[in-house]
N, C-alpha and C positions, 0 to 999 in steps of 0.2 A: 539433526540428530535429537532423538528424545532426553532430557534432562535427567529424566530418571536414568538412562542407562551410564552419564560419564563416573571416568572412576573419579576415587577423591580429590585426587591433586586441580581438576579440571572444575570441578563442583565447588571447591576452595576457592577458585580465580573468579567465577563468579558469584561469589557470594556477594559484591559491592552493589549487585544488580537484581538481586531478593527482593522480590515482594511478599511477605507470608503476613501482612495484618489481614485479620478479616473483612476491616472496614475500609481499606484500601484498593484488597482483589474487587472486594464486590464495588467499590465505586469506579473504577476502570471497567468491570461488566456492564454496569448503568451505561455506562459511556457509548461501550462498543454497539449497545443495543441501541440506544437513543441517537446515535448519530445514522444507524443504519450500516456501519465500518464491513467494508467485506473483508472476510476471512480466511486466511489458506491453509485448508489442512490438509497433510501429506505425513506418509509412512513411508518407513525406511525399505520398501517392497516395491513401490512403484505410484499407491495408491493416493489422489490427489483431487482436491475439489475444493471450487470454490462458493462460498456460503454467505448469508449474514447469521447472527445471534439474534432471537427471536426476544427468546425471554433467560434472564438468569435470576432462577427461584433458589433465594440463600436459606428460606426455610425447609425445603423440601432438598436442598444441597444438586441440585438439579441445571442442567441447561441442555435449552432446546435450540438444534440448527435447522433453518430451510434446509428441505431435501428434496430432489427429485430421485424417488427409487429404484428408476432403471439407467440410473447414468452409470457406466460401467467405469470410470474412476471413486464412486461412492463406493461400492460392490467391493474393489480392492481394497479401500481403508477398512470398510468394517472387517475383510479377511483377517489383519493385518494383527497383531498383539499388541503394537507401538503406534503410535500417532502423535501431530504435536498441531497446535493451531499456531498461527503469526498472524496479526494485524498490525494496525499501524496509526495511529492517532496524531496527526499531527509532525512532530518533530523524533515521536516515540516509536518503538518498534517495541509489540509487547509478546511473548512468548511462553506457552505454555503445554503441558503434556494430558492429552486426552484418556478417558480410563472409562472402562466401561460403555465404549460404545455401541448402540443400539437405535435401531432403526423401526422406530414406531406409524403405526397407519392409523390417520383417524377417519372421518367421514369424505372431508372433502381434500384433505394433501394430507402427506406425510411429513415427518419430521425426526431430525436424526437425535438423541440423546445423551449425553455426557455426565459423569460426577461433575459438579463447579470445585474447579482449583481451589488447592487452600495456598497454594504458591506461584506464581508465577515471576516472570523476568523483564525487566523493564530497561531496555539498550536505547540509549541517544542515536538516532539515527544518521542524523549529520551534524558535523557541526562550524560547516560554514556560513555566515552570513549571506540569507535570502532576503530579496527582494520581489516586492508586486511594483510591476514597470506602469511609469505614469507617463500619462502624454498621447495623442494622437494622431496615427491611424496604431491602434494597438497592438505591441509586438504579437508575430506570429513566426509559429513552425510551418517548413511546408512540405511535405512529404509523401511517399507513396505507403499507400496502406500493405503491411506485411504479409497478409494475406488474398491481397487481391491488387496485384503490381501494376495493375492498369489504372488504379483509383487513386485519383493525388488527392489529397486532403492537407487542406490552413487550417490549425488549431489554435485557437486563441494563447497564449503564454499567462499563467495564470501566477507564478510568480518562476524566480531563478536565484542559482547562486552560482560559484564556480566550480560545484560539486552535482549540478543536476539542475531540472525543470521539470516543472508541473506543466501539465499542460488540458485543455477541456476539450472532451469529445463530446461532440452531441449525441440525443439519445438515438436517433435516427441513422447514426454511422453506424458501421460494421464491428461489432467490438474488436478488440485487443486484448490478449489475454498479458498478465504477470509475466516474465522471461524472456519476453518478447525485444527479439534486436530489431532496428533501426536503421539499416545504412542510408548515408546521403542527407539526413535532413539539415535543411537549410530552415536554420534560425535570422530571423529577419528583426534585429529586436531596434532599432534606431536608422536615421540616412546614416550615418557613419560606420555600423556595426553589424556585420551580417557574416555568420558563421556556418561551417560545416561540418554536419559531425553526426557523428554515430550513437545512437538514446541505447540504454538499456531497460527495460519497463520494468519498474521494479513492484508498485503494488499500484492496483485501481482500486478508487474511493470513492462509494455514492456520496453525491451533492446534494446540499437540499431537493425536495421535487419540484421546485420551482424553478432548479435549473434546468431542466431537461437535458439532463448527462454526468457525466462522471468526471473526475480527477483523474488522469494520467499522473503518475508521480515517477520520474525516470531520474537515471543517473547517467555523465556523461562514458560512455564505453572507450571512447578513445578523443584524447583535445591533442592538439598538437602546441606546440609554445607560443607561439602567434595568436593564435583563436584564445588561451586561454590567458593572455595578456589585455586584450581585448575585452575578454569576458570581463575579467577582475576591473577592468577603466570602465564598465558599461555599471557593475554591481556600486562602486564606490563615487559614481556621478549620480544615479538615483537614491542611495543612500544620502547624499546630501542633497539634495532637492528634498526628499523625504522631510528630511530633518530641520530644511527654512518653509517649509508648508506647515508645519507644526509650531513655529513660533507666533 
Protein backbone atom coordinates (compact mmCIF):
# COMPACT_ATOMS: atom_id res chain seq x y z
CA UNK A 1 0.00 0.00 0.00
CA UNK A 2 1.44 3.40 -0.87
CA UNK A 3 2.44 5.51 2.36
CA UNK A 4 1.02 8.35 1.21
CA UNK A 5 -2.53 7.11 0.92
CA UNK A 6 -2.89 5.67 5.06
CA UNK A 7 -5.02 7.70 7.21
CA UNK A 8 -3.48 9.23 10.24
CA UNK A 9 -3.92 6.89 12.86
CA UNK A 10 -1.86 4.18 10.55
CA UNK A 11 0.86 6.95 9.56
CA UNK A 12 1.07 7.74 13.41
CA UNK A 13 1.97 3.78 14.13
CA UNK A 14 4.65 4.12 11.95
CA UNK A 15 6.18 7.00 12.61
CA UNK A 16 9.10 5.00 14.86
CA UNK A 17 10.08 3.77 11.22
CA UNK A 18 10.55 7.47 9.42
CA UNK A 19 13.38 8.19 7.59
CA UNK A 20 13.03 12.02 6.44
CA UNK A 21 16.90 13.26 7.09
CA UNK A 22 18.22 14.23 3.86
CA UNK A 23 21.60 12.83 4.62
CA UNK A 24 20.24 9.59 5.76
CA UNK A 25 17.48 8.94 2.53
CA UNK A 26 20.26 9.82 0.32
CA UNK A 27 22.87 7.37 2.06
CA UNK A 28 20.50 4.33 1.90
CA UNK A 29 20.25 5.51 -2.20
CA UNK A 30 24.23 5.25 -2.26
CA UNK A 31 23.71 1.98 -0.95
CA UNK A 32 20.88 0.70 -2.96
CA UNK A 33 22.90 1.73 -5.99
CA UNK A 34 26.24 0.59 -5.01
CA UNK A 35 25.43 -2.70 -3.82
CA UNK A 36 23.42 -3.18 -7.10
CA UNK A 37 20.03 -4.17 -4.51
CA UNK A 38 17.14 -5.20 -6.79
CA UNK A 39 14.00 -3.40 -6.34
CA UNK A 40 10.25 -4.08 -6.46
CA UNK A 41 8.07 -1.90 -7.53
CA UNK A 42 4.43 -2.40 -7.69
CA UNK A 43 0.97 -0.48 -7.82
CA UNK A 44 -2.05 -1.02 -6.27
CA UNK A 45 -3.50 -1.94 -9.99
CA UNK A 46 -1.58 -4.88 -10.81
CA UNK A 47 1.53 -3.23 -12.08
CA UNK A 48 4.85 -4.78 -11.10
CA UNK A 49 8.64 -4.85 -12.01
CA UNK A 50 11.59 -5.76 -10.93
CA UNK A 51 14.68 -3.26 -11.26
CA UNK A 52 18.03 -1.89 -9.87
CA UNK A 53 18.70 1.93 -9.04
CA UNK A 54 21.08 3.29 -11.43
CA UNK A 55 21.87 6.53 -10.28
CA UNK A 56 20.20 8.69 -7.25
CA UNK A 57 21.01 12.58 -8.33
CA UNK A 58 20.19 14.47 -4.80
CA UNK A 59 21.06 17.73 -6.76
CA UNK A 60 18.86 17.44 -9.54
CA UNK A 61 16.24 15.47 -6.73
CA UNK A 62 16.03 12.76 -9.44
CA UNK A 63 16.41 8.90 -9.61
CA UNK A 64 16.95 6.80 -12.53
CA UNK A 65 15.63 2.77 -12.67
CA UNK A 66 16.87 0.06 -15.44
CA UNK A 67 14.08 -0.29 -17.67
CA UNK A 68 13.04 -2.42 -20.38
CA UNK A 69 10.13 -0.51 -22.28
CA UNK A 70 8.15 -3.03 -23.59
CA UNK A 71 7.80 -5.18 -20.51
CA UNK A 72 4.06 -4.99 -20.04
CA UNK A 73 4.30 -5.08 -16.05
CA UNK A 74 6.35 -1.54 -16.53
CA UNK A 75 3.37 -0.34 -18.92
CA UNK A 76 0.87 -0.89 -15.83
CA UNK A 77 3.01 0.81 -13.10
CA UNK A 78 3.54 3.81 -15.23
CA UNK A 79 -0.53 3.69 -15.96
CA UNK A 80 -1.00 3.60 -12.36
CA UNK A 81 -1.16 7.20 -9.99
CA UNK A 82 0.47 5.11 -6.94
CA UNK A 83 3.48 3.14 -6.77
CA UNK A 84 5.74 2.25 -3.97
CA UNK A 85 9.55 0.56 -4.38
CA UNK A 86 10.76 -2.19 -1.52
CA UNK A 87 14.29 -3.31 -1.30
CA UNK A 88 16.15 -4.94 1.05
CA UNK A 89 19.64 -4.40 2.38
CA UNK A 90 20.64 -6.76 4.46
CA UNK A 91 18.72 -7.31 7.72
CA UNK A 92 16.44 -4.01 6.44
CA UNK A 93 13.55 -3.75 4.46
CA UNK A 94 13.41 -0.16 3.16
CA UNK A 95 10.17 1.38 1.57
CA UNK A 96 9.27 4.04 -0.21
CA UNK A 97 6.40 5.79 -2.49
CA UNK A 98 7.25 6.58 -6.04
CA UNK A 99 5.95 10.24 -7.67
CA UNK A 100 6.28 11.28 -10.84
CA UNK A 101 7.01 8.35 -12.83
CA UNK A 102 8.40 8.56 -16.26
CA UNK A 103 9.85 6.62 -18.63
CA UNK A 104 12.78 8.18 -20.61
CA UNK A 105 14.64 6.74 -24.05
CA UNK A 106 18.15 7.49 -24.61
CA UNK A 107 20.39 6.33 -27.41
CA UNK A 108 21.22 2.90 -26.41
CA UNK A 109 18.46 1.80 -23.35
CA UNK A 110 15.96 3.40 -21.59
CA UNK A 111 15.48 4.28 -18.26
CA UNK A 112 12.56 4.74 -15.98
CA UNK A 113 12.46 8.10 -13.62
CA UNK A 114 11.22 9.02 -10.24
CA UNK A 115 11.33 12.39 -7.85
CA UNK A 116 14.08 10.95 -4.90
CA UNK A 117 12.20 10.54 -1.70
CA UNK A 118 12.49 13.02 1.02
CA UNK A 119 10.92 10.19 3.33
CA UNK A 120 11.20 6.92 3.32
CA UNK A 121 10.56 3.69 5.80
CA UNK A 122 12.96 1.58 7.36
CA UNK A 123 11.38 -2.03 8.95
CA UNK A 124 13.74 -4.72 10.62
CA UNK A 125 13.16 -7.54 8.75
CA UNK A 126 13.88 -10.36 10.94
CA UNK A 127 14.82 -10.61 13.87
CA UNK A 128 16.01 -14.00 14.76
CA UNK A 129 19.48 -14.92 15.03
CA UNK A 130 21.26 -15.99 11.56
CA UNK A 131 23.83 -18.08 10.99
CA UNK A 132 26.54 -18.75 8.03
CA UNK A 133 27.06 -22.77 8.57
CA UNK A 134 30.63 -23.83 8.88
CA UNK A 135 32.09 -27.16 8.29
CA UNK A 136 32.29 -29.54 5.24
CA UNK A 137 30.62 -30.75 2.58
CA UNK A 138 28.45 -27.45 2.78
CA UNK A 139 24.97 -27.25 3.89
CA UNK A 140 22.62 -27.52 1.04
CA UNK A 141 18.91 -27.19 -0.27
CA UNK A 142 17.74 -29.58 -2.69
CA UNK A 143 14.88 -28.99 -4.72
CA UNK A 144 12.82 -28.80 -7.68
CA UNK A 145 12.85 -25.72 -9.59
CA UNK A 146 9.23 -24.03 -9.49
CA UNK A 147 8.97 -23.34 -12.73
CA UNK A 148 10.45 -26.23 -14.46
CA UNK A 149 9.48 -29.45 -12.01
CA UNK A 150 11.56 -31.70 -13.89
CA UNK A 151 14.96 -29.63 -12.87
CA UNK A 152 16.11 -30.54 -9.37
CA UNK A 153 18.59 -28.04 -8.14
CA UNK A 154 21.43 -28.07 -4.74
CA UNK A 155 21.77 -24.49 -3.67
CA UNK A 156 24.49 -23.79 -1.50
CA UNK A 157 22.87 -22.39 2.12
CA UNK A 158 24.34 -19.08 2.34
CA UNK A 159 23.28 -18.50 5.82
CA UNK A 160 19.89 -19.57 8.27
CA UNK A 161 17.97 -18.83 11.13
CA UNK A 162 14.67 -20.18 12.54
CA UNK A 163 12.83 -17.70 10.66
CA UNK A 164 14.36 -18.34 6.97
CA UNK A 165 17.42 -18.99 4.62
CA UNK A 166 19.35 -17.44 2.14
CA UNK A 167 20.25 -19.51 -0.24
CA UNK A 168 22.83 -18.96 -3.91
CA UNK A 169 21.72 -19.48 -7.31
CA UNK A 170 23.98 -19.54 -9.89
CA UNK A 171 23.93 -17.33 -12.74
CA UNK A 172 23.44 -19.96 -15.20
CA UNK A 173 19.95 -21.46 -13.44
CA UNK A 174 16.64 -20.62 -14.44
CA UNK A 175 15.66 -17.58 -12.32
CA UNK A 176 13.12 -17.39 -9.52
CA UNK A 177 11.22 -14.67 -9.26
CA UNK A 178 10.14 -12.83 -5.50
CA UNK A 179 6.62 -14.73 -4.29
CA UNK A 180 7.78 -17.59 -5.30
CA UNK A 181 6.45 -21.00 -3.11
CA UNK A 182 8.75 -23.87 -2.59
CA UNK A 183 7.14 -27.19 -1.72
CA UNK A 184 9.27 -30.24 -0.63
CA UNK A 185 12.79 -28.71 -0.21
CA UNK A 186 14.86 -30.71 1.66
CA UNK A 187 17.50 -28.81 3.58
CA UNK A 188 20.40 -30.96 4.21
CA UNK A 189 22.35 -28.73 6.69
CA UNK A 190 24.57 -31.30 8.91
CA UNK A 191 24.67 -35.75 9.29
CA UNK A 192 22.33 -35.08 12.01
CA UNK A 193 19.90 -32.44 10.65
CA UNK A 194 18.02 -32.68 7.42
CA UNK A 195 14.80 -30.85 7.12
CA UNK A 196 11.57 -30.57 5.06
CA UNK A 197 10.00 -27.69 4.28
CA UNK A 198 8.28 -25.31 2.39
CA UNK A 199 10.59 -21.65 1.26
CA UNK A 200 8.65 -18.68 0.57
CA UNK A 201 10.92 -16.34 -1.79
CA UNK A 202 10.80 -13.38 -0.40
CA UNK A 203 13.36 -10.98 -2.24
CA UNK A 204 16.47 -11.71 -4.76
CA UNK A 205 19.75 -9.88 -4.28
CA UNK A 206 22.67 -9.30 -6.80
CA UNK A 207 25.95 -10.55 -5.33
CA UNK A 208 29.06 -9.17 -6.09
CA UNK A 209 29.90 -10.10 -10.08
CA UNK A 210 32.33 -12.30 -9.05
CA UNK A 211 29.92 -14.42 -7.69
CA UNK A 212 28.21 -15.46 -10.66
CA UNK A 213 24.58 -15.32 -9.00
CA UNK A 214 22.26 -14.07 -6.88
CA UNK A 215 20.89 -14.24 -3.00
CA UNK A 216 17.67 -16.23 -2.68
CA UNK A 217 16.51 -14.64 0.66
CA UNK A 218 13.33 -16.84 1.64
CA UNK A 219 11.32 -17.28 4.68
CA UNK A 220 10.11 -20.53 6.14
CA UNK A 221 6.20 -20.99 4.90
CA UNK A 222 5.33 -23.80 7.00
CA UNK A 223 8.04 -25.65 9.95
CA UNK A 224 6.36 -28.15 11.73
CA UNK A 225 7.70 -28.60 15.72
CA UNK A 226 10.06 -31.15 15.09
CA UNK A 227 12.10 -29.56 12.06
CA UNK A 228 11.86 -26.35 14.00
CA UNK A 229 13.40 -27.75 17.26
CA UNK A 230 16.00 -29.15 15.16
CA UNK A 231 16.53 -25.93 13.31
CA UNK A 232 16.79 -23.87 16.68
CA UNK A 233 19.68 -27.13 17.98
CA UNK A 234 21.38 -26.75 14.34
CA UNK A 235 21.38 -22.42 14.80
CA UNK A 236 22.66 -22.50 18.51
CA UNK A 237 25.49 -25.28 17.85
CA UNK A 238 27.01 -23.15 15.05
CA UNK A 239 26.49 -20.09 16.93
CA UNK A 240 28.86 -21.58 19.47
CA UNK A 241 31.40 -22.85 17.25
CA UNK A 242 31.18 -19.48 15.76
CA UNK A 243 31.95 -17.86 18.89
CA UNK A 244 35.19 -20.49 20.16
CA UNK A 245 36.67 -19.73 16.43
CA UNK A 246 36.68 -16.22 17.45
CA UNK A 247 38.56 -16.54 20.60
Amino acid sequence: MPLDAMDGASARGLSEFRVDSPAEVNAFLRQIVAGNVLVQLSSPEGGHYNTTLWTADAARRVLSFAAQANDPGLQRLLESQEAVAVCYLDLVKLQWDLHDLMLVHGAQESALQARLPHLLYRFQRRNSFRVKPLGSPAPAARLHHPAWPGLELSLRVLDISVGGVALFLPEDAAAIEPGTRIEGTRLELDVDTTLVVTLAVQHVTQLHSESRGVRLGCRFARLAGDAERLLQRFVDQTQKRQRLLSL
